[in-house]
N, C-alpha and C positions, 0 to 999 in steps of 0.2 A: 308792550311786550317786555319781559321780564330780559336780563342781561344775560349772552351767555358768552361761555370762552370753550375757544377749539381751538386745537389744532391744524397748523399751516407749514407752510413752510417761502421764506424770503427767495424770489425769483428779480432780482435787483439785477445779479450779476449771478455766475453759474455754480457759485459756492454751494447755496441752495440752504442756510441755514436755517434752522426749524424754528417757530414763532409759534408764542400763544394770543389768539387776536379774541379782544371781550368785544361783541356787537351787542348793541341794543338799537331797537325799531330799524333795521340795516345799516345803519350809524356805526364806525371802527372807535370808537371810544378806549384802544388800549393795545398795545403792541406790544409783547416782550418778548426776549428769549424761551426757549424751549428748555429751561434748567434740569428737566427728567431725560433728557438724549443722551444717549449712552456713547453716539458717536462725539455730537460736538459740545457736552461739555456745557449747555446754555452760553453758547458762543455768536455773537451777531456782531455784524460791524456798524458804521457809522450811518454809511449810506442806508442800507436795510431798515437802518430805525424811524427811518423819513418818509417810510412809507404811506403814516396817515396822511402825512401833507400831501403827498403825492397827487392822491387818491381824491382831493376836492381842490387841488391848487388852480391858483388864477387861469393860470396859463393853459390847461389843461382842453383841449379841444373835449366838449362834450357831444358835437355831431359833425357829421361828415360836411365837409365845404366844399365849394365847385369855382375853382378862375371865373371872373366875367373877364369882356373882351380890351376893360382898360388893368387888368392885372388884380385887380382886388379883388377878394373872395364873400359868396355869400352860402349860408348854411340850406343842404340840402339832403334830403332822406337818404338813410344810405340803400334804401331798395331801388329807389329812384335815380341814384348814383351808379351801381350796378348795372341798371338796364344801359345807361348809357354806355359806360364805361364797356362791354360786354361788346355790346355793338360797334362800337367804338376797334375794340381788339381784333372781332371779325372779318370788318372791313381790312383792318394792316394785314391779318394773317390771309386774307384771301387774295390785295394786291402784291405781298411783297414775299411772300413763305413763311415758313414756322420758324428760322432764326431772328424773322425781325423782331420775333418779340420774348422778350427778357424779364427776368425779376435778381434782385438782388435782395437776399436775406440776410438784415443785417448783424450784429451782435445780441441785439434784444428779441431778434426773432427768436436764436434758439433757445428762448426759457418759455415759449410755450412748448410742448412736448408735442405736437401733431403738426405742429407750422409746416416742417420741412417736409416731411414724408409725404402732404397733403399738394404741397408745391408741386414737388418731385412728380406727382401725379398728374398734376393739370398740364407739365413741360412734356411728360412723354404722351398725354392723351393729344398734344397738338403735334409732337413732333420736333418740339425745338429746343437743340443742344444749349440755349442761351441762360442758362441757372448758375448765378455766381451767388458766391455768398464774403464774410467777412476771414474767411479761413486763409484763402487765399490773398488776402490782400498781407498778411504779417509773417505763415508758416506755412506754408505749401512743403515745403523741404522736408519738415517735419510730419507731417502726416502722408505727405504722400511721395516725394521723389526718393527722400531715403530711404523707406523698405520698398519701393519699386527696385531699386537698382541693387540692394545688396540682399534683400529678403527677409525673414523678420523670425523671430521664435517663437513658435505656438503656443510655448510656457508661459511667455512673459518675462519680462525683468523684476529682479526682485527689489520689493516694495518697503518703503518707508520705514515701516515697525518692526523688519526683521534686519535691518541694516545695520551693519558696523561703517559705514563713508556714506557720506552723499557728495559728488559734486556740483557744484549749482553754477551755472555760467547762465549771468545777465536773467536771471529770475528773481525777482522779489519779491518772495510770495506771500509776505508779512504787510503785505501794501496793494501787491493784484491780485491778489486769493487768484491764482491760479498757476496748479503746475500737473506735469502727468503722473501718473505713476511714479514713484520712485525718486522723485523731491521733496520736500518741504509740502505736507496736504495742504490742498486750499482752503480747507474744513477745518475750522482754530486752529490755524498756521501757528501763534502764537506759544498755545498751548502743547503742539504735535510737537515742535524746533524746541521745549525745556525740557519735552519729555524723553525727547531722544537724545542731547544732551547727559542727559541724567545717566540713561543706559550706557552711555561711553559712547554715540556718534557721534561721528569726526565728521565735521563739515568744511567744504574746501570750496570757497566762492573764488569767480574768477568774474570782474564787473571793475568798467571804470571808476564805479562810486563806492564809497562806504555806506553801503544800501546799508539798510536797516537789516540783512540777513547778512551780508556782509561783514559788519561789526559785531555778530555775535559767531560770525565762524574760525574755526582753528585756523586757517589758514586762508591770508586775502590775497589774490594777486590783483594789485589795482592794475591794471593793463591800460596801454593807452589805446584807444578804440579803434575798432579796424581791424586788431589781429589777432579775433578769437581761435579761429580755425589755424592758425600758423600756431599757437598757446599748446593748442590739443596735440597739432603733428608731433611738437616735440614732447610732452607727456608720453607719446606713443613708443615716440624714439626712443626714449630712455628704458622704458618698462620693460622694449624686445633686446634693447641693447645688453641691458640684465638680465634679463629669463625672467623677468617675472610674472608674465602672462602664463596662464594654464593651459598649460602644451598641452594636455587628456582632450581638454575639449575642444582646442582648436584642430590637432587634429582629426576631430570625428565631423568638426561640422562646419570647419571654415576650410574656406580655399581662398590665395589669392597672396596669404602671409606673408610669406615673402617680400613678393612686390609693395607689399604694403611696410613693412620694414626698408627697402628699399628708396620708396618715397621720401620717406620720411626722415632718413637717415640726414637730410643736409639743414634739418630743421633742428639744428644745435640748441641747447640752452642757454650756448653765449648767441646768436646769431640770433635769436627770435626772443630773447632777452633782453638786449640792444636796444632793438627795435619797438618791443612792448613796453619798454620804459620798467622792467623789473628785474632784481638778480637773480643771474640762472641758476643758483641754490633755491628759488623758491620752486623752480621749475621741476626741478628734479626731487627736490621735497614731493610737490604733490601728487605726482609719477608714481613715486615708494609711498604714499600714504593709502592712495587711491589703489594699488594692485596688492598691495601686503594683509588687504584687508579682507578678511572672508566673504563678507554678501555687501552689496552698495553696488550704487546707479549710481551715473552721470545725466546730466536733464538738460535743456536751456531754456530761454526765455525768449521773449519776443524782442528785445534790445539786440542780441547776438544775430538772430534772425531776421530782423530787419535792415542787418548791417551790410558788409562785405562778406563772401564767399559762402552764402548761406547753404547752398548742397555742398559744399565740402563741408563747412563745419560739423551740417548735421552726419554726413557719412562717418565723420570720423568720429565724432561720439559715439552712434550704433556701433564702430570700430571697435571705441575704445571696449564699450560693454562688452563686445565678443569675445575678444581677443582676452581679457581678464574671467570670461566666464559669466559675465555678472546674469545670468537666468537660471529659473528653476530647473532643474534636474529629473531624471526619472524616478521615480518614487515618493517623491515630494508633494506637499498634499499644497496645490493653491490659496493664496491667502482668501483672495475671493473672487470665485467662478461665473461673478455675477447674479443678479435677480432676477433682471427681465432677459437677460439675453437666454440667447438658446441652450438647451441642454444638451449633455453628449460629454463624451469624453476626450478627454485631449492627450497628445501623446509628446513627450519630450524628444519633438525634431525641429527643423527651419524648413521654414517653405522657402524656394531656392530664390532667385529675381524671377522679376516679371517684366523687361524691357518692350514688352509690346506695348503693356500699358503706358510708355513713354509716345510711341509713334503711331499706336492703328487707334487712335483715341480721334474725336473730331477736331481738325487744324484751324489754329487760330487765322483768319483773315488778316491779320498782321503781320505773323513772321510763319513759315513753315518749322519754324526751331520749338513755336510754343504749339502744345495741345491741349484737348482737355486734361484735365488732371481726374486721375484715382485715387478719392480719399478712401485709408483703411478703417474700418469701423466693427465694432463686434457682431454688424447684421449683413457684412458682407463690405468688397467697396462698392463706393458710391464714386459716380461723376460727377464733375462741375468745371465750368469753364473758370478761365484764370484772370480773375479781378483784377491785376496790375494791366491789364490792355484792354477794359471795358469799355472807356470815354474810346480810347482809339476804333474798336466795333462801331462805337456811334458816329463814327468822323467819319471815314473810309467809306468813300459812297461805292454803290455797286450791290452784286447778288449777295443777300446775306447781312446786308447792316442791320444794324439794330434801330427799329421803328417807334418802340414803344418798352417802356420800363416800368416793373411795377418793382416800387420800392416798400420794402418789410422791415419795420424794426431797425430801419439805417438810416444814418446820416450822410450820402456819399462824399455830401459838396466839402463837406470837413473831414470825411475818410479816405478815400481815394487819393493816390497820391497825383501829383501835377495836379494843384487843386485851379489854374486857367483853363489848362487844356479840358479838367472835368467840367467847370462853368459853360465852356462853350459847348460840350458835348449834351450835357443835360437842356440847354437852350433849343439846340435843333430839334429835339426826339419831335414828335407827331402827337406823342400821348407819353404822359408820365403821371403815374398815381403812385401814391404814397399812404401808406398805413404807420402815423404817427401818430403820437399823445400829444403832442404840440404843435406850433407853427416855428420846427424848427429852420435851417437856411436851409435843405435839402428840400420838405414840404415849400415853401413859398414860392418854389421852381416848378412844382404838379399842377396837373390840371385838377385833378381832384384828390380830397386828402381825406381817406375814412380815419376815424375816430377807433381806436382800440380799447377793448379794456384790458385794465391792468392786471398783475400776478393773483391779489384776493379776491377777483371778480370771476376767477375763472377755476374749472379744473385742471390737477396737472400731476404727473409722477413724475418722481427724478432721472428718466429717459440717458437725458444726456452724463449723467455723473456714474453711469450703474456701474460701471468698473473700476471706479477713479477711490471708492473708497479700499483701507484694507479687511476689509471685514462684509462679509453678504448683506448689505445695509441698502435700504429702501424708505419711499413714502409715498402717497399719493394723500392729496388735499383734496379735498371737494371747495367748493366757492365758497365763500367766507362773508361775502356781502355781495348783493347784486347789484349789477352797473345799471347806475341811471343815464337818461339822454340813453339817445342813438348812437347805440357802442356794438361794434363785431369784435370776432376773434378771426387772429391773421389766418387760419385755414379757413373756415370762413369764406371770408374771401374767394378764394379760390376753390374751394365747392360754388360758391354759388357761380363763377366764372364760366366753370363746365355744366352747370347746368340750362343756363343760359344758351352757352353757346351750342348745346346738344354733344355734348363728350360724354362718355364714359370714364369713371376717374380709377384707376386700381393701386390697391398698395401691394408690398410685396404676397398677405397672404388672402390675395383677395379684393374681389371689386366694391367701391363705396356705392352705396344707395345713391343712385342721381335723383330721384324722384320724392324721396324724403329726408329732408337734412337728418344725418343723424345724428346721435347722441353723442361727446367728447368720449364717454367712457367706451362706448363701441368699436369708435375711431380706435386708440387706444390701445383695447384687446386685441384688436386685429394687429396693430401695427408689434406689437409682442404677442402673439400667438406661436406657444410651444416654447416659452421662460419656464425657468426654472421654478417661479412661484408662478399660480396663477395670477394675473391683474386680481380677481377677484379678492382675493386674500388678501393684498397687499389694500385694495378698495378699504377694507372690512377693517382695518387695523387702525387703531388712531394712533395717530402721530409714527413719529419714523423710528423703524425697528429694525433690527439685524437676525436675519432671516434664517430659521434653521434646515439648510437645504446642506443635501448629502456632500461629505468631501467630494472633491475633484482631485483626485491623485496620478501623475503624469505618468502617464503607461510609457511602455517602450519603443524607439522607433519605430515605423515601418518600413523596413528596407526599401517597399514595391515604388514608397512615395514621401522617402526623407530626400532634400534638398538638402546644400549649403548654404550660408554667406560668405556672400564674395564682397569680398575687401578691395579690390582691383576693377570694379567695373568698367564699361568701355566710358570715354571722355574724364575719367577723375585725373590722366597724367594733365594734363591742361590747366583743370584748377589749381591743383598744387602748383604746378609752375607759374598763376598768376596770384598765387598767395604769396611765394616765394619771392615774384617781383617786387612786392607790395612792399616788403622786409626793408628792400633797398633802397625804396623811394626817397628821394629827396623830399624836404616842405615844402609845400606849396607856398612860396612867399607871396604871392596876392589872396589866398586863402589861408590862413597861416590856421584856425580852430578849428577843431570836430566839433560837430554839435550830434549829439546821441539823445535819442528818445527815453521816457522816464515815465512811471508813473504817479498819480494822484490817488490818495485817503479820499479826498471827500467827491471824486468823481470818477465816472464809469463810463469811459471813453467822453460823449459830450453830452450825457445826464448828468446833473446832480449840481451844477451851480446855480438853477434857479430855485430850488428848495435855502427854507431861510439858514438853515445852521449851515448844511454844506455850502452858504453863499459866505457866512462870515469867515471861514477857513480858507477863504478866498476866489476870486472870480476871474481872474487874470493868468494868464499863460506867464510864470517868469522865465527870464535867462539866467539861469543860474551859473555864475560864474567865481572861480579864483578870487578870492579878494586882490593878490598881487596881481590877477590879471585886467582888472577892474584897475587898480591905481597904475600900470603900466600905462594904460590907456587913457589917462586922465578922468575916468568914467566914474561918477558918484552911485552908488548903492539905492536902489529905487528909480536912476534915471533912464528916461526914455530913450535909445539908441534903434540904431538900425541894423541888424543882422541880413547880409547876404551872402548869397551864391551865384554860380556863373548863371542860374537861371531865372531867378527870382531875389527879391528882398521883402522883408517884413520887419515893422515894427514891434520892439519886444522893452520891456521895464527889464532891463538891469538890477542883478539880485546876487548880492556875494553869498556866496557857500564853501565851505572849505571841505566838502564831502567830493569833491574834484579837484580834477590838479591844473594847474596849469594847462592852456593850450587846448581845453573841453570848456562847449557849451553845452547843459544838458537843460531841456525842453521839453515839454508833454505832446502827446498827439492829438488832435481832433478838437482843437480848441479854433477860437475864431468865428469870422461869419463871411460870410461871399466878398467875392473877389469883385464883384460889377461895384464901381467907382458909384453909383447910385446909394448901395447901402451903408457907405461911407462908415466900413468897417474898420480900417483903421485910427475913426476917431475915436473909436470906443474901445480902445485896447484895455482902459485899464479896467471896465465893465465885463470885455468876451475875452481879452486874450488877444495871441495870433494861431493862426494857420501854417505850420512847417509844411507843409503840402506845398507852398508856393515856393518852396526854394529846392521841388524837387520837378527832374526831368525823367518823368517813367520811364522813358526808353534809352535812357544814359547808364550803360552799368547796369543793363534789363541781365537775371539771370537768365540759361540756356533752362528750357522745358517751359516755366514756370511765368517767362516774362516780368519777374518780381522787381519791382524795382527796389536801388536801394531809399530805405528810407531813415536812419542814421549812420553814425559814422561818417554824416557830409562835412565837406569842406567848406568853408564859409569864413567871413570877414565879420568886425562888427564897428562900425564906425557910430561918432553922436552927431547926432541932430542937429545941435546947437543954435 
């Protein structure tokens, strides 16, 4: 059969950049950029281009595997897996009820586009609130506790390409392609940050390192880790202290100002200056940079959010946005209204809080403080339980544990934080299945492990991105090669589940065919039924296009059902006052460094080091440290030392960087392999890496709602080996 090239698109990580792939006899014989995309420029990154390896690699489970009774697995049908596994589910959800049994979806689930919707479906056909995914385990605050508590604007914030500021706190999105609206795109990050540049934005990073967006912004404040959210009070401070927030709009659509001026007031430039390790001139510089300037957003990243005070932080950035104006306006035409999302018009108001969503949600078996969370989403919010207290679900015996876990697309045993307390929790389950591409540590803990196939094997529209661009921009791929060996796709799954077990599955507009698998594209339609394009057209369209769908121009409130944002919600005096302690603290001289989380080029969470190039870029987790804090410590450059905490310690290679300062370790996440003394993960450090998961105590420093634990910003030692 003669060579052909289509059109696709890179489902690596949620960038989603567009690719032209040559097959011949089903054979991927040729991967490039999309150089004709109008959005990204023939923009791909490192990982993405490793997708032929991918696709035939060693490693790569080509059919479903089943535990025998000494631990070692042999290959078995995945129809034949099903029945069991089915039965298997039946049985827990008939002795123990529909919370005992869970699924977690993890980062790689959401680039198939049906995975979760298909989930969501099988969780409410049985009844059971136990659907986590990886959202909650880094940014809860951010999609859901912050506009629960202070409410959100219908408009939007305004985006990227119309901006005169961005401020970017602890986002690096030249490295993690990823950010929301109104950062740095994750769609040629590279290309978006010279081009706005160009136009005269001002960018103002606030991150312990000289990230790579860092050193190309106007303005750095290296902060020492820990006091993002104290950084911002005073930005705050200063802007009300000057007038320079936009009195018009605050008083039409905020309440709370005041007190929120108030709070803030003792969060000085010199006082949180001090403390941040920067001069309070830079503080007040970014205050006047970020409010003098007509349209720009404030964003964060998952570093700030993993760290200390993550609902206050994020409240006071939605703050900051408010309070300066930074959204669309009435009259104002949106940059883009979306593709698949629903049509209709939008009116320039705030929907007010929504504090219920905090407490009448389903309560965690842990603490009555956590519940489920409300993520906000353009199809409505969605539920899910809160991932930083999963393993604890599985420990807690009683009405309501968790029985059985079906894991998607994740790695918990290296995501999750307290990575002992996860070890043992995943040990107990009764049933654990796992839908992985390989035999990673999370799989070698299932009972049974389907076989996925990968991005070019499958169809898919860009679902999850549809509003992340600034421009009506769209794609859908069709399969690109078809997966050999006994390969599912993760919904899949979970149709066949409820078919099995005799459930009914429905999405929002409408019930799935139990009796006939159906098609992806059906799926699909339904799950966007009443977008703005139809599926069809976007189907029909090669390669990805920017879609000519009618402005959206923000009508005017409506009195009957405009809300505020409230800036003073009930428990924020609390936070502030334990940021404010923070300010004061002494050093911990038996923990004397922060170690803060970072990300990897040539990996995407804990893919991407067994591929041959993203393995030469390196395969090891370093500590990256101060050179002076390295020779302080007698500690040589490459050498093996021990990093701990009061709860844990790990082995880590010592690595100077002068992109930190003194008194910071900075480390990657989800590196590592199991914690059981059998797989003697620590010999292999300089092979896997370490696991910062072990030097953390989920329930130490757990936030209020969300249960999150922290996961940098820790206190820790680091002694040698010797």
């Amino acid at each position: 059969m003669a060579a052909k090239t289509v059109k696709t698109y890179c489902r690596f990580c949620h960038a989603y950049c567009p690719m032209e792939a040559t097959v011949e006899d089903n054979r991927l014989i040729s991967l490039v950029p999309d150089t004709s995309n109008e959005i990204y420029g023939g923009y791909t990154c490192i990982k993405g281009r490793q997708l032929i390896e991918q696709i035939d690699h060693p490693t790569r489970l080509q059919q479903s595997q089943k535990k025998q009774a000494d631990g070692s697995f042999t290959a078995i049908g995945s129809e034949q897996a099903m029945d069991e596994i089915a039965e298997k589910l039946q049985a827990i959800l008939d002795k123990y009820g529909p919370r005992s049994i869970a699924s977690y979806n993890g980062t790689y689930s959401y680039q198939n586009s049906a995975a979760h919707d298909v989930a969501r479906a099988f969780h409410s056909a049985i009844g059971s609130p136990s659907y986590y995914t990886s959202v909650t385990i880094d940014q809860p605050a951010k999609v859901a506790i912050g506009p629960t508590r202070m409410g959100w604007w219908n408009g939007g914030s305004h985006m990227w390409n119309d901006s005169d500021v961005a401020m970017i706190i602890g986002n690096n999105t030249l490295v993690s392609h990823y950010s929301i609206p109104g950062g740095i795109p994750s769609f040629s990050p590279h290309n978006a940050l010279r081009e706005g540049k160009q136009r005269g934005v001002k960018v103002i990073c606030i991150d312990p390192r000289v990230t790579e967006v860092a050193s190309r912004s106007d303005l750095h404040l290296q902060v020492n880790p820990g006091h993002d959210a104290a950084v911002v009070a005073a930005i705050i401070s200063v802007i009300l202290t000057e007038g320079l927030h936009d009195k018009a709009f605050c008083d039409e659509h905020i309440e709370g100002l005041d007190a929120l001026a108030q709070q803030t007031l003792r969060f000085t430039p010199e006082t949180v200056g001090a403390a941040a390790g920067i001069p309070a001139e830079q503080i007040i510089e970014a205050a006047r940079m970020f409010a003098t300037a007509k349209r720009g957003t404030a964003v964060t990243g998952t570093g700030p959010e993993m760290g200390p005070h993550p609902n206050l932080l994020q409240h006071l950035v939605q703050a900051l946005n408010a309070i300066c104006g930074r959204h669309y306006r009435e009259g104002e035409r949106l940059p883009n209204p979306g593709v698949l999302t629903p049509a209709g018009p939008r009116a320039a108001q705030a929907t007010g809080p929504q504090p219920q969503w905090l407490t009448d949600g389903v309560k965690s078996r842990v603490s009555e403080d956590i519940c489920e969370t409300v993520v906000l989403s353009p199809y409505g919010p969605l539920k899910e339980m809160p991932t930083a207290v999963i393993a604890d679900e599985m420990l807690l015996e009683g009405e309501g544990q968790i029985k059985a876990l079906i894991c998607v697309g994740g790695n918990p045993l290296l995501a999750w934080p307290d990575q002992e307390k996860t070890h043992r929790a995943l040990a107990g389950l009764e049933l654990m299945v796992s839908i992985d591409l390989k035999m990673s540590a999370s799989a070698q803990m299932a009972d049974y492990i389907l076989a996925p196939k990968l991005c070019l094997e499958r169809e898919d529209v860009t679902l999850l991105t549809d509003i992340w661009h600034d421009k009506p921009y769209s794609q859908y791929t069709k399969t690109v090669v078809e997966a050999e060996g006994d390969k599912i796709e993760e919904w899949e799954f979970f149709w066949a589940m409820g078919k099995r077990m005799g459930l009914e599955l429905s999405l929002t507009h409408g019930p799935i065919d139990m009796q006939n698998k159906p098609e992806k594209f059906d799926l699909l339609e339904k799950i966007t039924r009443g977008s703005r394009v139809p599926l069809k057209d976007i189907y029909n369209t090669e390669g990805g296009k920017v879609f000519d769908v009618p402005d959206v121009i923000l009508g005017a409130p409506d009195p009957e059902t405009q809300g505020r944002l409230q800036l003073n919600p009930p428990g924020v005096d609390a936070e502030f006052a334990a940021a404010y302690t923070d300010l004061q603290s002494a050093t911990d001289t038996d923990y004397p460094l922060r170690l803060i989380s970072r990300r990897m080029k040539n990996t995407y969470n804990s893919t991407g080091p067994e591929l041959s190039l993203l393995k030469r870029k390196g395969t090891n987790n370093p500590a990256f440290m101060h050179p002076q804090e390295l020779s302080a410590l007698a500690i040589a450059d490459g050498e093996i030392v021990e990093v701990h905490s009061r709860h844990g310690a790990i082995p880590a290679i010592a690595t100077a960087a002068e992109d930190i300062k003194p008194g910071v370790i900075s480390m990657s996440h989800c590196w590592g392999g199991s914690p059981d003394p059998a797989a003697q993960s620590d010999e292999k450090i300089r092979e896997i890496g370490s696991n910062t998961n072990r030097l953390i105590d989920n329930r130490a420093s757990a936030e209020r709602y969300s249960g999150m634990a922290r996961q940098s910003s820790i206190h820790v030692a680091v002694r040698k080996l010797s």
